[in-house]
OpenMM code with the backbone's topology and positions (N, CA, C; nanometers):
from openmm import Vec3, app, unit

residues = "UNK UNK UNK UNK UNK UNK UNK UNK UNK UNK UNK UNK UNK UNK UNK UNK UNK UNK UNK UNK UNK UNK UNK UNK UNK UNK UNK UNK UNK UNK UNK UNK UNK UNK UNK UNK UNK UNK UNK UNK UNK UNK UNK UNK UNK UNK UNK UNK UNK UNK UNK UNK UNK UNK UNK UNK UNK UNK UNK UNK UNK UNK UNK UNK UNK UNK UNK UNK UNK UNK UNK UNK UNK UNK UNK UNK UNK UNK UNK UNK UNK UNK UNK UNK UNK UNK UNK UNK UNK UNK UNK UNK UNK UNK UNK UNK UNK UNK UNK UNK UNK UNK UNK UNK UNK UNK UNK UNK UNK UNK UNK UNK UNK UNK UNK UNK UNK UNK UNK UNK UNK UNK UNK UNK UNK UNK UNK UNK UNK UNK UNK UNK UNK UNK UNK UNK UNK UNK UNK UNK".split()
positions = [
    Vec3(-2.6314, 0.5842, 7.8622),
    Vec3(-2.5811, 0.5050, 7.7519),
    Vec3(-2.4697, 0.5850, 7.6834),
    Vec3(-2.3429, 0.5306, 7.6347),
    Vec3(-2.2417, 0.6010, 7.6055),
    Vec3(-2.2519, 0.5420, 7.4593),
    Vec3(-2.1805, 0.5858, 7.3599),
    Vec3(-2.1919, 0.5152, 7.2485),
    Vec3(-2.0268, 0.5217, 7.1698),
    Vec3(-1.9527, 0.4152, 7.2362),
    Vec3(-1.8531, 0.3943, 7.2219),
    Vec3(-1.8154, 0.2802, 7.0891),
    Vec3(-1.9403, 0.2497, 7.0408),
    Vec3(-1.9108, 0.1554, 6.9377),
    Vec3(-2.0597, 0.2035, 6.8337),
    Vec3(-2.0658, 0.1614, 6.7080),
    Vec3(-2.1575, 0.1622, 6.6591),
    Vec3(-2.2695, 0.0453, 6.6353),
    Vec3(-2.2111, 0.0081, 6.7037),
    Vec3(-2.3519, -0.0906, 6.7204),
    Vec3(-2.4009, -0.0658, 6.8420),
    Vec3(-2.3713, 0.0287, 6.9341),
    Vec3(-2.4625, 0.0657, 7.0671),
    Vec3(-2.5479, 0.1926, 7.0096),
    Vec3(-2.5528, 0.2402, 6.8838),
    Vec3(-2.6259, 0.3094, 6.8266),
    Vec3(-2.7656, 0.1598, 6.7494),
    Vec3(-2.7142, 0.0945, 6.7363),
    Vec3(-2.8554, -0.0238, 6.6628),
    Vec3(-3.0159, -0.0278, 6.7487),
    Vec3(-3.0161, -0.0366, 6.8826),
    Vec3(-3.0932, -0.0955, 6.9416),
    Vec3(-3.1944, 0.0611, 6.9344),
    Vec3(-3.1579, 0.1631, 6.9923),
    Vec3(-3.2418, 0.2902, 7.0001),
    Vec3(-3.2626, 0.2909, 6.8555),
    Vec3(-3.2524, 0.3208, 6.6988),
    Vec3(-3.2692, 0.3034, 6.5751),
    Vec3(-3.3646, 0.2117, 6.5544),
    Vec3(-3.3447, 0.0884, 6.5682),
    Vec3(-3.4267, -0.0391, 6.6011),
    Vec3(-3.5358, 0.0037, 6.6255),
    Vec3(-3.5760, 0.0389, 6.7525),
    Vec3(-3.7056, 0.0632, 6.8176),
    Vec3(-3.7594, 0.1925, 6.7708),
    Vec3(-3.7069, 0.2949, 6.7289),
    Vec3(-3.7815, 0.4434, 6.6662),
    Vec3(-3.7940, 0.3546, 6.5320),
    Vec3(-3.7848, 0.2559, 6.4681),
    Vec3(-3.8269, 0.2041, 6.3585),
    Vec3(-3.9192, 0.1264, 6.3408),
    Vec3(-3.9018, 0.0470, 6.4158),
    Vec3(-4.0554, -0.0570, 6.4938),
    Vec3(-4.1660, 0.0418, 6.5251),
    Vec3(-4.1306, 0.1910, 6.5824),
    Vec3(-4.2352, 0.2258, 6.5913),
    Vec3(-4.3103, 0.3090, 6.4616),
    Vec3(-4.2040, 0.2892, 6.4015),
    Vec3(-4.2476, 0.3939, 6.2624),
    Vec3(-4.3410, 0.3173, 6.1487),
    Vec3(-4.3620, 0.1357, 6.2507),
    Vec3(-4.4108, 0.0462, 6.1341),
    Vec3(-4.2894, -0.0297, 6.0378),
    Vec3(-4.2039, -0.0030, 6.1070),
    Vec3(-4.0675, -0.1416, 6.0049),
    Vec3(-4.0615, -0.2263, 6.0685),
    Vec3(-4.1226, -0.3469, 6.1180),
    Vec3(-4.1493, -0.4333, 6.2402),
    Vec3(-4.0202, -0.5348, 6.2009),
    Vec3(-4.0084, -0.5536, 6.0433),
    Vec3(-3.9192, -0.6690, 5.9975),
    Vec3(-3.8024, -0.5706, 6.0032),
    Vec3(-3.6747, -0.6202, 6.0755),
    Vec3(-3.5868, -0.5706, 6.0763),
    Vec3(-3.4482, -0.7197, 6.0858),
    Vec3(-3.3344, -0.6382, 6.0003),
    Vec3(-3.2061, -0.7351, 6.0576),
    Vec3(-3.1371, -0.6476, 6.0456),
    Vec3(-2.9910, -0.6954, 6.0742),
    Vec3(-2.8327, -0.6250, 6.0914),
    Vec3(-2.7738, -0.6773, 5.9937),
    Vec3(-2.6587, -0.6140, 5.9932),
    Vec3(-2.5812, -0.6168, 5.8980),
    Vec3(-2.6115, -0.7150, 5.7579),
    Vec3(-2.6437, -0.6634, 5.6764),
    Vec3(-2.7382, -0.7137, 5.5686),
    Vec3(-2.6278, -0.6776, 5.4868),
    Vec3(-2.6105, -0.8150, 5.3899),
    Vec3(-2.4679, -0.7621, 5.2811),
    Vec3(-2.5316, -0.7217, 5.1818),
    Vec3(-2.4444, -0.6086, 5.1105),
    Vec3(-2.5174, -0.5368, 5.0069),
    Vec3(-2.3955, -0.5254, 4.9577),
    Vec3(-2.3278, -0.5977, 4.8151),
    Vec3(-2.2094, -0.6216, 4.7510),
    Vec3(-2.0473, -0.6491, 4.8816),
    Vec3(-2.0131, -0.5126, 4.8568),
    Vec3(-1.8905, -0.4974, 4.9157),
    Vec3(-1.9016, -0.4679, 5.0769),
    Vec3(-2.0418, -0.4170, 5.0589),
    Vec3(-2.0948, -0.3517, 5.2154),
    Vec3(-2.1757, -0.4461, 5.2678),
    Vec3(-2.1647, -0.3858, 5.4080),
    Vec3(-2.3197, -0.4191, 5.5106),
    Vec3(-2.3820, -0.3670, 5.5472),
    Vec3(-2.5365, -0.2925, 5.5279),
    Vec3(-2.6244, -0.2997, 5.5771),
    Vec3(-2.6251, -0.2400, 5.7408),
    Vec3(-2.6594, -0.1879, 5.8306),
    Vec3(-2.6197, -0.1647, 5.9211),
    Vec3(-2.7735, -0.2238, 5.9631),
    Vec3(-2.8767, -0.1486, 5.9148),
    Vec3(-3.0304, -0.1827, 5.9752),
    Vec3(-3.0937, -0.1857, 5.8448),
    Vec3(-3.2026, -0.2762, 5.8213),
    Vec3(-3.2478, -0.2913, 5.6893),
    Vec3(-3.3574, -0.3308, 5.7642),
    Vec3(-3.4673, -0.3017, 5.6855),
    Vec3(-3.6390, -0.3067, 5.7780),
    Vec3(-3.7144, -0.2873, 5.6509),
    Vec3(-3.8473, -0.3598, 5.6858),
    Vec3(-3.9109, -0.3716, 5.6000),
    Vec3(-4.0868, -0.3130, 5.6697),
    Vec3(-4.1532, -0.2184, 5.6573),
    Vec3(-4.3156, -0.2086, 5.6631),
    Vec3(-4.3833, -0.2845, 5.5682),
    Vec3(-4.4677, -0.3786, 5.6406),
    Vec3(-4.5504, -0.4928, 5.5858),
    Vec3(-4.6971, -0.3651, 5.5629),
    Vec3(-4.7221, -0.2417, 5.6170),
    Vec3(-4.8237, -0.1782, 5.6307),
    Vec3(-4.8530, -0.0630, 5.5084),
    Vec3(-4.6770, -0.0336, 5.4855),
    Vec3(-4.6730, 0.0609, 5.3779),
    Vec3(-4.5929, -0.0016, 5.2339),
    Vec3(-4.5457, -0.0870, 5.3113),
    Vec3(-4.4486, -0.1917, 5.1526),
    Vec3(-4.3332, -0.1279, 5.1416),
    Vec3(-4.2628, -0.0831, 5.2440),
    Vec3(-4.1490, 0.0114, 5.1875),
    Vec3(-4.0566, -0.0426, 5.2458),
    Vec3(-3.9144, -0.0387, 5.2463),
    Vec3(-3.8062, -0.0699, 5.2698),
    Vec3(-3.7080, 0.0637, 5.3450),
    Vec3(-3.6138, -0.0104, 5.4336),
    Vec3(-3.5199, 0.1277, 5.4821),
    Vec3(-3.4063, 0.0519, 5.5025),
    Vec3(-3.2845, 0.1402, 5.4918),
    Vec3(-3.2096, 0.1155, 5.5008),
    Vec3(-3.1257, 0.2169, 5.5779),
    Vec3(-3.0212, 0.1878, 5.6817),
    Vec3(-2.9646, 0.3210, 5.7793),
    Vec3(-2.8276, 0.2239, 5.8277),
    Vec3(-2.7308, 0.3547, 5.7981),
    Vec3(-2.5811, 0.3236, 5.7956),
    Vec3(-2.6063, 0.3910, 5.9449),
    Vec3(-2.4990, 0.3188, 6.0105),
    Vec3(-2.5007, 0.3822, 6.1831),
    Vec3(-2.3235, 0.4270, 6.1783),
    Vec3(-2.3150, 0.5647, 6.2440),
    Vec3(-2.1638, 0.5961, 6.2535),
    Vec3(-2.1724, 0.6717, 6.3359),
    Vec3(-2.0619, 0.6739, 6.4284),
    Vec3(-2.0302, 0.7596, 6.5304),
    Vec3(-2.0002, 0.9269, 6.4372),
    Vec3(-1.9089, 0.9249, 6.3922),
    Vec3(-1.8461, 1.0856, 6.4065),
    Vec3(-1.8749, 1.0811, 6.2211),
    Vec3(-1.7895, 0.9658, 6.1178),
    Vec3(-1.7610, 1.0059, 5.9934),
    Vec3(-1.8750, 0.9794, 5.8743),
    Vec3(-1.9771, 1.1220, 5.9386),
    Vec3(-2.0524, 1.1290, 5.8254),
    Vec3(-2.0489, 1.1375, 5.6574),
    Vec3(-1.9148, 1.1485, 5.6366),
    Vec3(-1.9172, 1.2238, 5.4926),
    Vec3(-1.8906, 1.0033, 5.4307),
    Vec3(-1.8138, 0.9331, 5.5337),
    Vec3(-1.8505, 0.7681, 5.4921),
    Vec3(-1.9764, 0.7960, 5.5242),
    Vec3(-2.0896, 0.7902, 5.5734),
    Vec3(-2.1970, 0.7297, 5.5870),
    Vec3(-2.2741, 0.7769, 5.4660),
    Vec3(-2.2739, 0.8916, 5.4425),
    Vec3(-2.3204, 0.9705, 5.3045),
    Vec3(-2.3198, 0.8578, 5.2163),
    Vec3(-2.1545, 0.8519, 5.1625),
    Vec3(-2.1426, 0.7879, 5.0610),
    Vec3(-2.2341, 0.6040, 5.0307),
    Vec3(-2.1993, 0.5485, 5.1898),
    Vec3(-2.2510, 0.4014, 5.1661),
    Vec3(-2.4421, 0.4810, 5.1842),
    Vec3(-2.4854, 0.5415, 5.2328),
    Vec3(-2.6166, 0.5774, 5.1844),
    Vec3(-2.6948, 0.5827, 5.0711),
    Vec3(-2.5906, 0.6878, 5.0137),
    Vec3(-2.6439, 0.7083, 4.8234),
    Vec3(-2.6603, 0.5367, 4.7954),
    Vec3(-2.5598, 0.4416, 4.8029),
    Vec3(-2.5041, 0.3148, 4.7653),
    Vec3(-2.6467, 0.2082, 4.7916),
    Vec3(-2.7126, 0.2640, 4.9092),
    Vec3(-2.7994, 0.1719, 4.9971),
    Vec3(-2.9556, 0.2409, 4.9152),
    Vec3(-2.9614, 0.3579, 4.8668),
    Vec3(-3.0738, 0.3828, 4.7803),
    Vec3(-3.1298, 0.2946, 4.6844),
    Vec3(-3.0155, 0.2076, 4.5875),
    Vec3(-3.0319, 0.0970, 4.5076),
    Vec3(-3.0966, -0.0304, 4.5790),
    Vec3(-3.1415, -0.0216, 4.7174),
    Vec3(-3.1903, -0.1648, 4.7630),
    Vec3(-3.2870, -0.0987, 4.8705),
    Vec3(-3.2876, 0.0092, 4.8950),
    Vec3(-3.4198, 0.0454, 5.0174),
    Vec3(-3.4911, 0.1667, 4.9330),
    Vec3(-3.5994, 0.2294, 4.9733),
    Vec3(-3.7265, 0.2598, 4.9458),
    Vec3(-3.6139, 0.4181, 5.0070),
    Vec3(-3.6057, 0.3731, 5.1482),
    Vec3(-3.5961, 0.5192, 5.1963),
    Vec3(-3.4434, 0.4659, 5.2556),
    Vec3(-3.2974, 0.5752, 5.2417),
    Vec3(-3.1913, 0.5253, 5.3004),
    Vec3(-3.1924, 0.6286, 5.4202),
    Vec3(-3.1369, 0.6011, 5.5319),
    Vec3(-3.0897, 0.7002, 5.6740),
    Vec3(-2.9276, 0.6950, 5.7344),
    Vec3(-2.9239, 0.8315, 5.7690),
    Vec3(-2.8251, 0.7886, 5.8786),
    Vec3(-2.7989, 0.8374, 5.9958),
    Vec3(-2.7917, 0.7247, 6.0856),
    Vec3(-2.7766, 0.7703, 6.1946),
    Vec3(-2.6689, 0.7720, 6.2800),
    Vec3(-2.7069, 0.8869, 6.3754),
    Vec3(-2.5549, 0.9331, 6.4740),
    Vec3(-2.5993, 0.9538, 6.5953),
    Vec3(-2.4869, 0.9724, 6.6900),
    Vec3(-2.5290, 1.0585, 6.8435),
    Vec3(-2.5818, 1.1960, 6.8051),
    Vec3(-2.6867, 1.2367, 6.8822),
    Vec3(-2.6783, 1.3869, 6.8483),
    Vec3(-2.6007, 1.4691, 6.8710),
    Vec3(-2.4649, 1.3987, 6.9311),
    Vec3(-2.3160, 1.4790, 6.9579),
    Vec3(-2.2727, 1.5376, 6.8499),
    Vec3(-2.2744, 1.4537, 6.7367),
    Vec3(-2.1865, 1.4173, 6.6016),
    Vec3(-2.2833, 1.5224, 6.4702),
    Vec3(-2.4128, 1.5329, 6.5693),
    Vec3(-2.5079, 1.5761, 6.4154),
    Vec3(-2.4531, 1.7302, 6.3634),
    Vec3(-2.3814, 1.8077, 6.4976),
    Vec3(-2.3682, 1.9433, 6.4340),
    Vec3(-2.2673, 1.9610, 6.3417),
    Vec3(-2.1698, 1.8693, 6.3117),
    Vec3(-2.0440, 1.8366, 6.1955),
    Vec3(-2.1223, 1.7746, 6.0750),
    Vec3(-2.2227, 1.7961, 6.0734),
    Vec3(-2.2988, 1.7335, 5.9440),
    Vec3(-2.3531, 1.8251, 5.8618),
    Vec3(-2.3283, 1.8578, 5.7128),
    Vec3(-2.3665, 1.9457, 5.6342),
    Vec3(-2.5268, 1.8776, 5.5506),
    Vec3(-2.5975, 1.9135, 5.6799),
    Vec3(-2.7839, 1.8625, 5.6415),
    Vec3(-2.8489, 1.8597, 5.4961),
    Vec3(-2.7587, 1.9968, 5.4380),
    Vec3(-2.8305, 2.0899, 5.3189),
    Vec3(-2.7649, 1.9165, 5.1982),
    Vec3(-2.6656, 1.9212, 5.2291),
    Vec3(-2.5984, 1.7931, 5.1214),
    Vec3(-2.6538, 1.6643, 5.1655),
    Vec3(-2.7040, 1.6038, 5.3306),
    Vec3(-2.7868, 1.4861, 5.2856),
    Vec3(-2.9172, 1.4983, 5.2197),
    Vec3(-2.9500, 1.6150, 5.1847),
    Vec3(-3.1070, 1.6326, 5.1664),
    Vec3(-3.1012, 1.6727, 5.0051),
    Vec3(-2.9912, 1.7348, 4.9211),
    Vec3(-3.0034, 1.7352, 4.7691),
    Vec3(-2.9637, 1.5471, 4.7454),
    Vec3(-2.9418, 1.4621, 4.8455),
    Vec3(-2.8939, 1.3160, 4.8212),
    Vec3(-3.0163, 1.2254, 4.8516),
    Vec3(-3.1149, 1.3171, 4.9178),
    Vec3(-3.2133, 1.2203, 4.9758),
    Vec3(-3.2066, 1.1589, 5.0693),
    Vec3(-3.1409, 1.2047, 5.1242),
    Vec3(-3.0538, 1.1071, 5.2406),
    Vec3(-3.1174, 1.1653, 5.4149),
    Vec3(-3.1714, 1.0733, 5.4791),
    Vec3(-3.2270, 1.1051, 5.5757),
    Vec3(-3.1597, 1.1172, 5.7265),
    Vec3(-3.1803, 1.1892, 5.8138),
    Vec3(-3.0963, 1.2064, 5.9421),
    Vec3(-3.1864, 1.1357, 6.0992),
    Vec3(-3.1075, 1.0489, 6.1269),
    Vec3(-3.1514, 1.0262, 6.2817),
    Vec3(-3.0626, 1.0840, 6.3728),
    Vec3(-3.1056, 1.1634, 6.4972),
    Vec3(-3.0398, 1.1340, 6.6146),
    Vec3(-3.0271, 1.0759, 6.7463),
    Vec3(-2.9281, 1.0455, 6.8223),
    Vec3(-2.9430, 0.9264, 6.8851),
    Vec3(-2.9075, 0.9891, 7.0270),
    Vec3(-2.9810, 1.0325, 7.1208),
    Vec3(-2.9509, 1.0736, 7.2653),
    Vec3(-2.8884, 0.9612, 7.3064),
    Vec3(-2.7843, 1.0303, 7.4503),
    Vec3(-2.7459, 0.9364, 7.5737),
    Vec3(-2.8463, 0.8450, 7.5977),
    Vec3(-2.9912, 0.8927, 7.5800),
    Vec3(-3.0747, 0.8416, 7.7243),
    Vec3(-3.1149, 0.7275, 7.6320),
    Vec3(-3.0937, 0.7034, 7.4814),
    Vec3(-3.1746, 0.6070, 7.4256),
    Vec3(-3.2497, 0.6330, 7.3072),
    Vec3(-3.3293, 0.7602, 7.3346),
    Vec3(-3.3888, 0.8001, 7.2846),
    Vec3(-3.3459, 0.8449, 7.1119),
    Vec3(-3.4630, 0.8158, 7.0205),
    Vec3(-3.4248, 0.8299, 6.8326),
    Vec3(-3.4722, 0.9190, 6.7881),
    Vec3(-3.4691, 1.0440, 6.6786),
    Vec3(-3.5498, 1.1417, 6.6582),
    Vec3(-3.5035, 1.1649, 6.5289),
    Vec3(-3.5909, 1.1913, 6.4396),
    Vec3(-3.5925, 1.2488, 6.2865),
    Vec3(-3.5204, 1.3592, 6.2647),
    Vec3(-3.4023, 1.4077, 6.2171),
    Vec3(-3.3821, 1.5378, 6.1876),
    Vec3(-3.3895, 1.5485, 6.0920),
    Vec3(-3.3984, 1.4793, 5.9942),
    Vec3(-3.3817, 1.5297, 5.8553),
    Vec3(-3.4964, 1.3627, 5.7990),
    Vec3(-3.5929, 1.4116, 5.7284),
    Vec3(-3.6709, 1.3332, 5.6578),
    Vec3(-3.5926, 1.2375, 5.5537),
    Vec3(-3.6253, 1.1230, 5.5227),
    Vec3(-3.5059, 1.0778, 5.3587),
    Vec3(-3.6521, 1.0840, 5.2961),
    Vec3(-3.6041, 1.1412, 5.1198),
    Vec3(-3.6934, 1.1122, 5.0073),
    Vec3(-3.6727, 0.9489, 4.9810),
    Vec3(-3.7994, 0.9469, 4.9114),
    Vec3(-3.8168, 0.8369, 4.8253),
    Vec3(-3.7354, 0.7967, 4.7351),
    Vec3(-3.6102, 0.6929, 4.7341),
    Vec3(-3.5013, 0.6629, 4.6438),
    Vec3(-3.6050, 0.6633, 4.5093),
    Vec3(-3.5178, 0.7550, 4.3894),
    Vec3(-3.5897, 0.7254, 4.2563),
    Vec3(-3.4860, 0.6353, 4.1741),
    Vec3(-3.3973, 0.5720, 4.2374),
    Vec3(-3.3138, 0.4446, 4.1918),
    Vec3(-3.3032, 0.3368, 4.2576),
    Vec3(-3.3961, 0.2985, 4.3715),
    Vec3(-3.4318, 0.1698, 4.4233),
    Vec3(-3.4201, 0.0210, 4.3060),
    Vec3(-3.3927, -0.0333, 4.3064),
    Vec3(-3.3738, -0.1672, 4.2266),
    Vec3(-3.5269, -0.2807, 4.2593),
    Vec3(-3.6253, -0.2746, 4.2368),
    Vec3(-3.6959, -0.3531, 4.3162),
    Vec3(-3.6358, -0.5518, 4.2690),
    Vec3(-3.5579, -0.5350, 4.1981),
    Vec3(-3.5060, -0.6957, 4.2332),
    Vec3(-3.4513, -0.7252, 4.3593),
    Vec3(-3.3556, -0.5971, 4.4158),
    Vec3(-3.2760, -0.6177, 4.5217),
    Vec3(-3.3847, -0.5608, 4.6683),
    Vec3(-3.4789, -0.5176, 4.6311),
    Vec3(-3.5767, -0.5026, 4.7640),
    Vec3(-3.7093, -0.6163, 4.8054),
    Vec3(-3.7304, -0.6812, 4.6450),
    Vec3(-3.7792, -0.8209, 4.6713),
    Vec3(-3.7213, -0.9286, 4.7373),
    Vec3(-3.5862, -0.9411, 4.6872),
    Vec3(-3.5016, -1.0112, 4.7307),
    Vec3(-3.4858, -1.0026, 4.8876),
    Vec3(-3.4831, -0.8773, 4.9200),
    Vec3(-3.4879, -0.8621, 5.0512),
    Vec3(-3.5757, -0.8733, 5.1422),
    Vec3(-3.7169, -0.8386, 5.1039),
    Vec3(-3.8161, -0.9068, 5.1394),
    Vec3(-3.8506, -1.0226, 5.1954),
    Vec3(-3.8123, -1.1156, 5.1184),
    Vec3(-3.8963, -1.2351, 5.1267),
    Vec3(-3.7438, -1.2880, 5.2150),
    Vec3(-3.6686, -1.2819, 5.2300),
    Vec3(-3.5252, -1.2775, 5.3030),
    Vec3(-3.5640, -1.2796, 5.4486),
    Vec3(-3.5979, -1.1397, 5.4284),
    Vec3(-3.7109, -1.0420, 5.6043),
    Vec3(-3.8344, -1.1785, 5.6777),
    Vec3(-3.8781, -1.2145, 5.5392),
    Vec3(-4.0079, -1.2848, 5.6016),
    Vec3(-3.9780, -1.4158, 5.6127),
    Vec3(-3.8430, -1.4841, 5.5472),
    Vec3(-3.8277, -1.5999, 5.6057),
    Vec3(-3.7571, -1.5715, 5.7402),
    Vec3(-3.7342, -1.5049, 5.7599),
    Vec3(-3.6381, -1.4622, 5.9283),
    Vec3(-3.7568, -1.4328, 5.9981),
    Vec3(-3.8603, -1.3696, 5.9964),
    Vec3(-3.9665, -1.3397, 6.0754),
    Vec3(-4.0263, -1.4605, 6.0884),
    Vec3(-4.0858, -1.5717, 6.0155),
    Vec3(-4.0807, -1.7027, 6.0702),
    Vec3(-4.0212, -1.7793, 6.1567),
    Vec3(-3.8720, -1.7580, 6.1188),
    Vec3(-3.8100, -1.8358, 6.1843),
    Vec3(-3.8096, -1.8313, 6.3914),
    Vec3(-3.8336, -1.6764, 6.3496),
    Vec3(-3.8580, -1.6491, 6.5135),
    Vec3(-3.9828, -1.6411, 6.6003),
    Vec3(-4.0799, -1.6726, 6.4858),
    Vec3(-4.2144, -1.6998, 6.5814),
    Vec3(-4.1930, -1.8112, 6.6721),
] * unit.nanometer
topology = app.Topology()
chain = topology.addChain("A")
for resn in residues:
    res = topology.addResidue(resn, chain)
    for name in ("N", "CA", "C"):
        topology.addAtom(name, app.Element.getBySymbol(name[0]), res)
């Protein structure tokens, strides 16, 4: 798998998230000016995530991260693990800001934990919610 676009980073993210218990998931989810890259919801823990996907320009993904704290529980971002060693870890982690990496083969892996946003909005994660669960209907 080559990852020539960022949305060939979605599907491996996707599934290390499903397995983490975020079963409700969509794409590009508008959030004001932005989108959303992966927005998921655990029906098991009640929490919300949110994860900007970028090839190389972490110091954008940073920023729409902090941005994505106001509407998810926990924000991420993810990259190839090509891209992760140009990433200054110590600054997503005083941000709360969590790290995925994304092998050739597919494969998703935690490098960096995200804290618990302490500026989550729960209007804008209800909202999102029940958003999640009319879409999870729709596809039974």
């Amino acid at each position: 798998m080559s990852f020539d676009t960022e949305s060939t980073l979605f599907e491996p993210v996707a599934a290390y998230l499903r397995r983490k218990g975020f079963r409700w998931q969509e794409k590009e989810v508008p959030f004001y000016e932005y989108r959303v890259d992966l927005y998921g919801f655990s029906r098991a823990c009640g929490h919300t995530v949110a994860v900007e996907l970028k090839l190389h320009k972490w110091q954008r993904a940073l920023q729409q991260a902090v941005l994505y704290q106001l509407c998810a529980d926990f924000a991420y971002i993810a990259m190839p693990v090509s891209s992760i060693v140009r990433v200054n870890v110590e600054l997503l982690e005083n941000h709360g800001i969590g790290l995925l990496a994304v092998r050739e083969n597919g494969h998703c892996r935690q490098v960096l934990p995200a804290s618990r946003s302490t500026v989550v909005k729960k209007t804008y994660t209800k909202e999102y919610i029940k958003w999640l669960e009319g879409r999870a209907e729709c596809h039974q």
